[in-house]
PyMOL Python script that loads the backbone (N, CA, C, O; Angstrom):
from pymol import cmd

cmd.read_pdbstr("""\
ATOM      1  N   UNK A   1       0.843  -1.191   0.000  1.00  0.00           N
ATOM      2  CA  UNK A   1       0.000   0.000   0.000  1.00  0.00           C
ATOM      3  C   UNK A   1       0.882   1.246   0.000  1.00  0.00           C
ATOM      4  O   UNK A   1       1.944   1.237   0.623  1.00  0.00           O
ATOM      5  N   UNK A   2       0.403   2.504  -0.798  1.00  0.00           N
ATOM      6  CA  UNK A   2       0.842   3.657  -0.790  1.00  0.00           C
ATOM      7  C   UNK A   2       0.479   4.205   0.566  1.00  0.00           C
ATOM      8  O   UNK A   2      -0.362   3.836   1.386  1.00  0.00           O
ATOM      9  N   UNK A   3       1.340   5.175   0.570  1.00  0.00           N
ATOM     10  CA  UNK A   3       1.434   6.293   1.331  1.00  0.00           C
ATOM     11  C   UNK A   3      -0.766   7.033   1.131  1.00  0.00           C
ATOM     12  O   UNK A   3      -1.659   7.076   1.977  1.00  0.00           O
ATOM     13  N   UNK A   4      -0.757   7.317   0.103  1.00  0.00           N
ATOM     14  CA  UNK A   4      -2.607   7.719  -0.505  1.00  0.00           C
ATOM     15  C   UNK A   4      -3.423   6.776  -0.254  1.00  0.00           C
ATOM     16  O   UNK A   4      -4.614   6.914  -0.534  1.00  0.00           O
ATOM     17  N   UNK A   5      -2.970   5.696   0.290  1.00  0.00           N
ATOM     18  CA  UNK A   5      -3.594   4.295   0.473  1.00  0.00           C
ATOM     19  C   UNK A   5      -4.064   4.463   1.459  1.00  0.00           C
ATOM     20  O   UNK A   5      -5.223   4.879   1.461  1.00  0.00           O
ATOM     21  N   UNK A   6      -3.250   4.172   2.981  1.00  0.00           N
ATOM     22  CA  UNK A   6      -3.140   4.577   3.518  1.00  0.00           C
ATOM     23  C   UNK A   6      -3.594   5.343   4.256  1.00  0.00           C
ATOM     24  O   UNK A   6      -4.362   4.944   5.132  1.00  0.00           O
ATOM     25  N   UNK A   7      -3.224   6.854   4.122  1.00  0.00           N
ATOM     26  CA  UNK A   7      -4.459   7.595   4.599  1.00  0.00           C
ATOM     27  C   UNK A   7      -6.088   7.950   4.041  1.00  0.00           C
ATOM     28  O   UNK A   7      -6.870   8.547   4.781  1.00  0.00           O
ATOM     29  N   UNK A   8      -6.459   7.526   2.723  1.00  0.00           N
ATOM     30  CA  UNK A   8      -7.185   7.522   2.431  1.00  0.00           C
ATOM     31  C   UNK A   8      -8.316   6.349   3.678  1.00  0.00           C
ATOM     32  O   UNK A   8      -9.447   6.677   4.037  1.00  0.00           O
ATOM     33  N   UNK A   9      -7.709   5.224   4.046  1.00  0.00           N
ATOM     34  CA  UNK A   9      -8.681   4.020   4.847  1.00  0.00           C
ATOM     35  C   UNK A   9      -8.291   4.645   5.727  1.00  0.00           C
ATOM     36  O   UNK A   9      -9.368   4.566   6.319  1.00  0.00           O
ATOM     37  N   UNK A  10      -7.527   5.392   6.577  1.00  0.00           N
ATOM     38  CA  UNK A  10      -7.672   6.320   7.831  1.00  0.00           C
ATOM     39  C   UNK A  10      -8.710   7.080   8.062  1.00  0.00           C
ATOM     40  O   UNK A  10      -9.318   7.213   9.124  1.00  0.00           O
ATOM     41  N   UNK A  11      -8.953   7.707   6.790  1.00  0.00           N
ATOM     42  CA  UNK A  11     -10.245   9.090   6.716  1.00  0.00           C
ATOM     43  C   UNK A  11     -11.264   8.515   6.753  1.00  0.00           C
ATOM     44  O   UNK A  11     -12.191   9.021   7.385  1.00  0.00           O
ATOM     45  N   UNK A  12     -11.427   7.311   6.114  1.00  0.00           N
ATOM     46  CA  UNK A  12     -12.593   6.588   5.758  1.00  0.00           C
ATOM     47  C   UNK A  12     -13.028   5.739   7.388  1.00  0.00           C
ATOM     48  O   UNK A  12     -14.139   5.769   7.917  1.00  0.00           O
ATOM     49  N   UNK A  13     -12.044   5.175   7.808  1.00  0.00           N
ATOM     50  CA  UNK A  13     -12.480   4.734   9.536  1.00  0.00           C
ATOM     51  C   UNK A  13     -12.676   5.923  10.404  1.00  0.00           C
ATOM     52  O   UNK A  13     -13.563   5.820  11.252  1.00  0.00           O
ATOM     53  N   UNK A  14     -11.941   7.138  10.338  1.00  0.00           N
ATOM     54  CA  UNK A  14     -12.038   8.554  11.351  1.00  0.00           C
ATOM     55  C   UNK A  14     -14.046   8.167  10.868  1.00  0.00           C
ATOM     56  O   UNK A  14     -14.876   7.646  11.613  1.00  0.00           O
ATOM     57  N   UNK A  15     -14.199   8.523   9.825  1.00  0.00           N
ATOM     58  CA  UNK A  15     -15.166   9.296   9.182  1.00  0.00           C
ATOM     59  C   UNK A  15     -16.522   8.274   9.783  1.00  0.00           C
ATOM     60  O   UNK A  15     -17.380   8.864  10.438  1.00  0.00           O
ATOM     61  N   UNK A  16     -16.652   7.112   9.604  1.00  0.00           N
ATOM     62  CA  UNK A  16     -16.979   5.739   9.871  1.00  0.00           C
ATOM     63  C   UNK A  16     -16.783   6.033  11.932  1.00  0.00           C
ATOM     64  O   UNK A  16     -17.732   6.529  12.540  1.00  0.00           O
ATOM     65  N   UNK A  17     -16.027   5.805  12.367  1.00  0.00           N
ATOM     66  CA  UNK A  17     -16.317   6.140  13.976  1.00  0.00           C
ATOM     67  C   UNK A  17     -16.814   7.420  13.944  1.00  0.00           C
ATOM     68  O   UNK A  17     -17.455   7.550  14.986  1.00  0.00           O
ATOM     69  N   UNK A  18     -16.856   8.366  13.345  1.00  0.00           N
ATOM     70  CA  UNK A  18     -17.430   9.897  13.874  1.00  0.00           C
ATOM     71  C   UNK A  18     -19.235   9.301  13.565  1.00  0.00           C
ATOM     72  O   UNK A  18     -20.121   9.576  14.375  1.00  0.00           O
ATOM     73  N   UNK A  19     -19.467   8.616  12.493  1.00  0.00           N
ATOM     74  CA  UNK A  19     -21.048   8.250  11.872  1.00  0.00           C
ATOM     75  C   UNK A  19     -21.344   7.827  12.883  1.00  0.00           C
ATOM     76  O   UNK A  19     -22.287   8.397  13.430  1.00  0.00           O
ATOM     77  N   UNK A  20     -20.730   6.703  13.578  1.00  0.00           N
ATOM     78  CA  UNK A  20     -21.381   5.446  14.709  1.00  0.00           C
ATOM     79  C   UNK A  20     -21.468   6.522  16.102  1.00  0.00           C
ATOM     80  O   UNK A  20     -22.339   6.510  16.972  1.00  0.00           O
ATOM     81  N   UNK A  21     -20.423   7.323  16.011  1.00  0.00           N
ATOM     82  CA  UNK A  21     -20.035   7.885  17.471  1.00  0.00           C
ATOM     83  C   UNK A  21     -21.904   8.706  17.389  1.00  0.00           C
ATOM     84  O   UNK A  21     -22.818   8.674  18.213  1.00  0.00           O
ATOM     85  N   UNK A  22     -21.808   9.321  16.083  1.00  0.00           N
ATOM     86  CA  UNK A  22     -23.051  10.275  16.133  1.00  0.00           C
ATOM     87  C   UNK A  22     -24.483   9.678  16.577  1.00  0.00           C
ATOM     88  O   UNK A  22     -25.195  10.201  17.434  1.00  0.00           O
ATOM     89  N   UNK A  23     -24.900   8.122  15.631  1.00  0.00           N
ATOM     90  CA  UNK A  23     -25.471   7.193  15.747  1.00  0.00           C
ATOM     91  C   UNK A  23     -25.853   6.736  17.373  1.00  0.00           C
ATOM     92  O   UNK A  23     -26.966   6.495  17.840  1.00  0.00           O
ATOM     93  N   UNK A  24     -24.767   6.714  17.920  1.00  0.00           N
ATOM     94  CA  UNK A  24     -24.816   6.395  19.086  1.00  0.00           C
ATOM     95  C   UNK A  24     -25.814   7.116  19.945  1.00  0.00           C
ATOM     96  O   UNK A  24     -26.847   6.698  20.468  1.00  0.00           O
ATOM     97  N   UNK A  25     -25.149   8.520  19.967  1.00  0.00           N
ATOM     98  CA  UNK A  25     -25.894   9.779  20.094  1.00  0.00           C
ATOM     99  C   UNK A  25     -27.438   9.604  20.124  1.00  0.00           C
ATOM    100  O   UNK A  25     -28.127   9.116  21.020  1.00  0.00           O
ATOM    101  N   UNK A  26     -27.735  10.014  19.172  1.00  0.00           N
ATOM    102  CA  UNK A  26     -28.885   9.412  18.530  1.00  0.00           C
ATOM    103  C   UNK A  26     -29.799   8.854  19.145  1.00  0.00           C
ATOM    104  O   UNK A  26     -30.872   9.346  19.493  1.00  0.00           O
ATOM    105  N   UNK A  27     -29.312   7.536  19.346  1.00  0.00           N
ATOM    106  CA  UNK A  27     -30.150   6.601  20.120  1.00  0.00           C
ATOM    107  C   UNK A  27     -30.313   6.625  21.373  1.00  0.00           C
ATOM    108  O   UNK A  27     -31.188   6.167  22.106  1.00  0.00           O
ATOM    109  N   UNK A  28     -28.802   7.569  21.662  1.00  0.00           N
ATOM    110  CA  UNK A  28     -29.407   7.778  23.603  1.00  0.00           C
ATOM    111  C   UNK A  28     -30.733   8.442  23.842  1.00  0.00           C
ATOM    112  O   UNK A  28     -31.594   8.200  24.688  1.00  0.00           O
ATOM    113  N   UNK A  29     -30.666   9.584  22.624  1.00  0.00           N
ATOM    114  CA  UNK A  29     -31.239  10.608  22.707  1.00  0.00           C
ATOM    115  C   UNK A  29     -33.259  10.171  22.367  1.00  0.00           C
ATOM    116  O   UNK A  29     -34.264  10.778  22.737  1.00  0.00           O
ATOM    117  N   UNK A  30     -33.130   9.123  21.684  1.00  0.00           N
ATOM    118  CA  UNK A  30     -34.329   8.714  21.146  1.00  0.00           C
ATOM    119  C   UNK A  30     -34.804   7.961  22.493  1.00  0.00           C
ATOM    120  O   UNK A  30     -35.920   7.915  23.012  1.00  0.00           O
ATOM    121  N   UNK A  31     -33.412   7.313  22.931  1.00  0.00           N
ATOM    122  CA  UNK A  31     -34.005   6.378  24.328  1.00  0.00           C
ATOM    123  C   UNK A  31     -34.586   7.504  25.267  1.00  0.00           C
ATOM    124  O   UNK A  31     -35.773   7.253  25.477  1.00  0.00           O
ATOM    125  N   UNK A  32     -34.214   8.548  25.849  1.00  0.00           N
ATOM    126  CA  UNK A  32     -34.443   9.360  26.551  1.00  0.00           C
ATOM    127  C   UNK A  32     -36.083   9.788  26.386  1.00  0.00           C
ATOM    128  O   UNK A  32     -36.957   9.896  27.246  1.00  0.00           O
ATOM    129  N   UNK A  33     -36.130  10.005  24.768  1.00  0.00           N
ATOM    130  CA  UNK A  33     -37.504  10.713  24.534  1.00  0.00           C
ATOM    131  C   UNK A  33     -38.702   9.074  24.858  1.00  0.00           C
ATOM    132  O   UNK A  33     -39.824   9.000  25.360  1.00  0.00           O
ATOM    133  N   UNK A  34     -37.934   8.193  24.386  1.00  0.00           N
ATOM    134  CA  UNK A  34     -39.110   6.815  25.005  1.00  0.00           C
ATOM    135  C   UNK A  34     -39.244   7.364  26.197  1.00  0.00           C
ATOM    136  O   UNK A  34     -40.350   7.870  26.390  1.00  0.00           O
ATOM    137  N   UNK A  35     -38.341   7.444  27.219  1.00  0.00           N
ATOM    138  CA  UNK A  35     -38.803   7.357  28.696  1.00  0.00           C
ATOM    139  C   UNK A  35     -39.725   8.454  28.903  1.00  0.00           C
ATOM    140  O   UNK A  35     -40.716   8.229  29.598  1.00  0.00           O
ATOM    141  N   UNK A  36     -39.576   9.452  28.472  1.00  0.00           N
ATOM    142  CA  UNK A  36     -40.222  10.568  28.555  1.00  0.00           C
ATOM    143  C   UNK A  36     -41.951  10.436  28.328  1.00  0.00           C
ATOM    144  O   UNK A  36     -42.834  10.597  29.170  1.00  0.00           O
ATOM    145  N   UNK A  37     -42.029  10.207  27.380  1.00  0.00           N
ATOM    146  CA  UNK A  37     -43.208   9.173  25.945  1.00  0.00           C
ATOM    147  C   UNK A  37     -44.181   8.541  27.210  1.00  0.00           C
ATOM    148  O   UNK A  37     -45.202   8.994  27.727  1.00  0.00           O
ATOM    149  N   UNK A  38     -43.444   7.360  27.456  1.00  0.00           N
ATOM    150  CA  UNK A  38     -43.935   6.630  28.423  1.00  0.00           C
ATOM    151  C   UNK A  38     -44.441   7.387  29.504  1.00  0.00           C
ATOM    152  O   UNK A  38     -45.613   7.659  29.243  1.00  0.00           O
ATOM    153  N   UNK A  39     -44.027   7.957  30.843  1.00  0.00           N
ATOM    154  CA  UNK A  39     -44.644   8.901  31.219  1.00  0.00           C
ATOM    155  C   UNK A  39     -45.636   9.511  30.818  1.00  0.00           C
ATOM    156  O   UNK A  39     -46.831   9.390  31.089  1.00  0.00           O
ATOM    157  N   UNK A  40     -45.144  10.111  30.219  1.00  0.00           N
ATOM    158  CA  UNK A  40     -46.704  10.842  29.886  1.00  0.00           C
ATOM    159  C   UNK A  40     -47.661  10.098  29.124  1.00  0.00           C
ATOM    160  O   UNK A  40     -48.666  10.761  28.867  1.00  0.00           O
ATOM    161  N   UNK A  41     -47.663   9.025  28.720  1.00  0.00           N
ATOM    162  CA  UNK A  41     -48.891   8.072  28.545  1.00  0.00           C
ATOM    163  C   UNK A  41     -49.502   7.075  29.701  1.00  0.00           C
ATOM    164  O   UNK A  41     -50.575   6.480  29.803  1.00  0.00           O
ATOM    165  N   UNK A  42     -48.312   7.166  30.536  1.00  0.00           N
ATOM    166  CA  UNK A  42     -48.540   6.310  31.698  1.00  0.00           C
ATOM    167  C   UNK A  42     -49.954   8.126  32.378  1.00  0.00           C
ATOM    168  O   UNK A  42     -51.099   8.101  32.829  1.00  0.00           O
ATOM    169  N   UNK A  43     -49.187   9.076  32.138  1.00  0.00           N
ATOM    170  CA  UNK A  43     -50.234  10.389  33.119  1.00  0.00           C
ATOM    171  C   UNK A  43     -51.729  10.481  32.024  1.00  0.00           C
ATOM    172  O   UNK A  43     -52.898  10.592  32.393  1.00  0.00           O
ATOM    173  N   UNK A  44     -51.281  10.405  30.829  1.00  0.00           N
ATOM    174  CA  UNK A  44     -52.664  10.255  30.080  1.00  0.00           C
ATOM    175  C   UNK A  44     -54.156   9.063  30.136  1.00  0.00           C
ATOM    176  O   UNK A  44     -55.361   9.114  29.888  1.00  0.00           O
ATOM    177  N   UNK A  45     -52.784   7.693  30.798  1.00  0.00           N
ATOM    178  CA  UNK A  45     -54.192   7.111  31.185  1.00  0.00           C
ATOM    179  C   UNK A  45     -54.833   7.168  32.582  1.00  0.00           C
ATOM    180  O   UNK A  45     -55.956   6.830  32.955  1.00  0.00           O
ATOM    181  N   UNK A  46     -53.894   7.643  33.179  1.00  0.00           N
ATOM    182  CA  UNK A  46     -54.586   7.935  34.762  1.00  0.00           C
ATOM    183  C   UNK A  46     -55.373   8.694  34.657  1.00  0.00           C
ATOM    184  O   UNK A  46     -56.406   8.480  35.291  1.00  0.00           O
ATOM    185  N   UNK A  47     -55.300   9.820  33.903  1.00  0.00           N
ATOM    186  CA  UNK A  47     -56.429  10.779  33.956  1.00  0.00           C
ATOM    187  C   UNK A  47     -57.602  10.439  32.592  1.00  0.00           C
ATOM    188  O   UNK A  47     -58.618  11.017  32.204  1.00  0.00           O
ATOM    189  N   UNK A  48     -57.053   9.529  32.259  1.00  0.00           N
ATOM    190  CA  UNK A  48     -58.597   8.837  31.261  1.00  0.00           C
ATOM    191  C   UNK A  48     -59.481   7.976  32.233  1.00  0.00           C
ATOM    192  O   UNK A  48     -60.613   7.668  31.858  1.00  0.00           O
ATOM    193  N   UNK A  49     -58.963   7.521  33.622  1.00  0.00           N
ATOM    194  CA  UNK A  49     -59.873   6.936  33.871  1.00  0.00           C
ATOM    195  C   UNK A  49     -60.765   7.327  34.546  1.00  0.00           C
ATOM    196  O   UNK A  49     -61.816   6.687  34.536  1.00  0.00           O
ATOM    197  N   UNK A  50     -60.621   8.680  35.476  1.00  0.00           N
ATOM    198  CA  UNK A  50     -62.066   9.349  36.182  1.00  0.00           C
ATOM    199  C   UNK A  50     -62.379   9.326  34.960  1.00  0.00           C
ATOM    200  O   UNK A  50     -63.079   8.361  34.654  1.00  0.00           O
ATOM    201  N   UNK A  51     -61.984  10.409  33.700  1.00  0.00           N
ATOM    202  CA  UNK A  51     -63.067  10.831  32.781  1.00  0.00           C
ATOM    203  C   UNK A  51     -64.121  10.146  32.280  1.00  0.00           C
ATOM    204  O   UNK A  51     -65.148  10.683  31.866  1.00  0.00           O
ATOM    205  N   UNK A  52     -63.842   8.614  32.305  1.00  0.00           N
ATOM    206  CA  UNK A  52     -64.288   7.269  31.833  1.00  0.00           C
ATOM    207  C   UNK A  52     -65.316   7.109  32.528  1.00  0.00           C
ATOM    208  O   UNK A  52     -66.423   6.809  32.081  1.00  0.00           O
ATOM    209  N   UNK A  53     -64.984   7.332  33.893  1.00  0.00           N
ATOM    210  CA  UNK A  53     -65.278   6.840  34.960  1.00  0.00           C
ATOM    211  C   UNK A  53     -67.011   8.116  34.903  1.00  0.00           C
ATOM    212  O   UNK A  53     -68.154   7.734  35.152  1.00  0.00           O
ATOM    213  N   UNK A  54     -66.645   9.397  34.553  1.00  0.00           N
ATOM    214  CA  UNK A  54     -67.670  10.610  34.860  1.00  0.00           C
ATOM    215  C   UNK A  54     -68.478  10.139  33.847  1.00  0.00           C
ATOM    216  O   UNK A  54     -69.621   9.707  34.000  1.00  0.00           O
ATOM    217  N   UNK A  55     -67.748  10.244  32.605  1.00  0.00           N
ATOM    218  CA  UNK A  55     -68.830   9.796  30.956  1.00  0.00           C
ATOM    219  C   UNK A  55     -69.755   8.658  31.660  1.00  0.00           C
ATOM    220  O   UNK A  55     -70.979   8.726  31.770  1.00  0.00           O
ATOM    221  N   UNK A  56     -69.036   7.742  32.054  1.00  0.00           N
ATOM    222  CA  UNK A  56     -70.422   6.748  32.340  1.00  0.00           C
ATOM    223  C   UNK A  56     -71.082   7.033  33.856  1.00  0.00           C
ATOM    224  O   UNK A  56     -71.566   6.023  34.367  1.00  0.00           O
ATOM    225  N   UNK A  57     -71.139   7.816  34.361  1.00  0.00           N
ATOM    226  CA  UNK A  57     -72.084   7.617  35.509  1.00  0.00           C
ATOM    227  C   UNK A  57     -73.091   8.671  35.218  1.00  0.00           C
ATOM    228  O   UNK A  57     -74.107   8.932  35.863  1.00  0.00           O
ATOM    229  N   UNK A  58     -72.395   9.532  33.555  1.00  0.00           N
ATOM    230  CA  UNK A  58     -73.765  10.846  33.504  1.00  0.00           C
ATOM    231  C   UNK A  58     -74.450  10.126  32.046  1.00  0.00           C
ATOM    232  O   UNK A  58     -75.215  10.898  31.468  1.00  0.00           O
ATOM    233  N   UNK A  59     -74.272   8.702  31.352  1.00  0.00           N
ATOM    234  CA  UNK A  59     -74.779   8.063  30.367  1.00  0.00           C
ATOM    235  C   UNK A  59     -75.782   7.207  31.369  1.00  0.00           C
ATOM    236  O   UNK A  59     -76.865   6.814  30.936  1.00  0.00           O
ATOM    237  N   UNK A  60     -75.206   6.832  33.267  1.00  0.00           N
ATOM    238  CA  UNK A  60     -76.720   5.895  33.438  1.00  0.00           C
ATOM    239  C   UNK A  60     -77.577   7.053  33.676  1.00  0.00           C
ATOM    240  O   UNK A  60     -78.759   6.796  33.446  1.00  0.00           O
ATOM    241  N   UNK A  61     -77.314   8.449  34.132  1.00  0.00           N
ATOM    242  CA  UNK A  61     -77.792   9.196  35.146  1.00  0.00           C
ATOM    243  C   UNK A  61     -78.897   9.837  33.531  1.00  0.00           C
ATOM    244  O   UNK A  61     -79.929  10.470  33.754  1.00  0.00           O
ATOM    245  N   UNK A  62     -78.482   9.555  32.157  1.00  0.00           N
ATOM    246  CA  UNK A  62     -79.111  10.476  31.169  1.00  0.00           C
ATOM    247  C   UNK A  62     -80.389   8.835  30.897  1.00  0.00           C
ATOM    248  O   UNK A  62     -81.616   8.831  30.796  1.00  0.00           O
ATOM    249  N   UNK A  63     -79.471   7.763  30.863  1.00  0.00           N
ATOM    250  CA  UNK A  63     -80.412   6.597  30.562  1.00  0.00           C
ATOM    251  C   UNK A  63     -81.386   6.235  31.503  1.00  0.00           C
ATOM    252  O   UNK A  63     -82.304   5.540  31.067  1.00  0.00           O
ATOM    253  N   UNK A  64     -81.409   6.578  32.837  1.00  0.00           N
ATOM    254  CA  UNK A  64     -82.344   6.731  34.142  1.00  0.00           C
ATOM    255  C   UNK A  64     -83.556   8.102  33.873  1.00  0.00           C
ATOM    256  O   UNK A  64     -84.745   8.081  34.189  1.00  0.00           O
ATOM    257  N   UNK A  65     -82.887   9.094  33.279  1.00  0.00           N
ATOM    258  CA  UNK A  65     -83.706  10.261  33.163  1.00  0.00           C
ATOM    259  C   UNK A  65     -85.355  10.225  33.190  1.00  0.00           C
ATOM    260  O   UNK A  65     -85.997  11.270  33.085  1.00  0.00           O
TER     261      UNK A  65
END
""", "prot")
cmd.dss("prot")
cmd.show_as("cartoon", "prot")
cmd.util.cbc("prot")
cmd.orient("prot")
């Protein structure tokens, strides 16, 4: 191999770990927004269930009418 050889598969692995390094990134960052996600669907169904809970006690209270 040349000398252009050489550093050419240097640039190409720098370039290749900087992609993965970024990649990496990435996915922490996506993991983070899951946890986040979760939460607040875990708070969206807690508060679906009074509402659930109101809708049907004013559907017997309209079907009693």
């Amino acid at each position: 191999e040349d000398l252009t050889e050489v550093v050419n598969k240097t640039v190409a692995d720098v370039t290749t770990h900087e992609e993965l390094d970024n990649a990496t990134k990435s996915f922490d960052e996506m993991k983070d927004d899951m946890k986040t996600m979760r939460v607040q669907m875990a708070d969206v169904m807690a508060m679906n269930r009074p509402l659930t809970d109101t809708v049907t006690h004013y559907k017997l209270k309209l079907r009693n009418f």
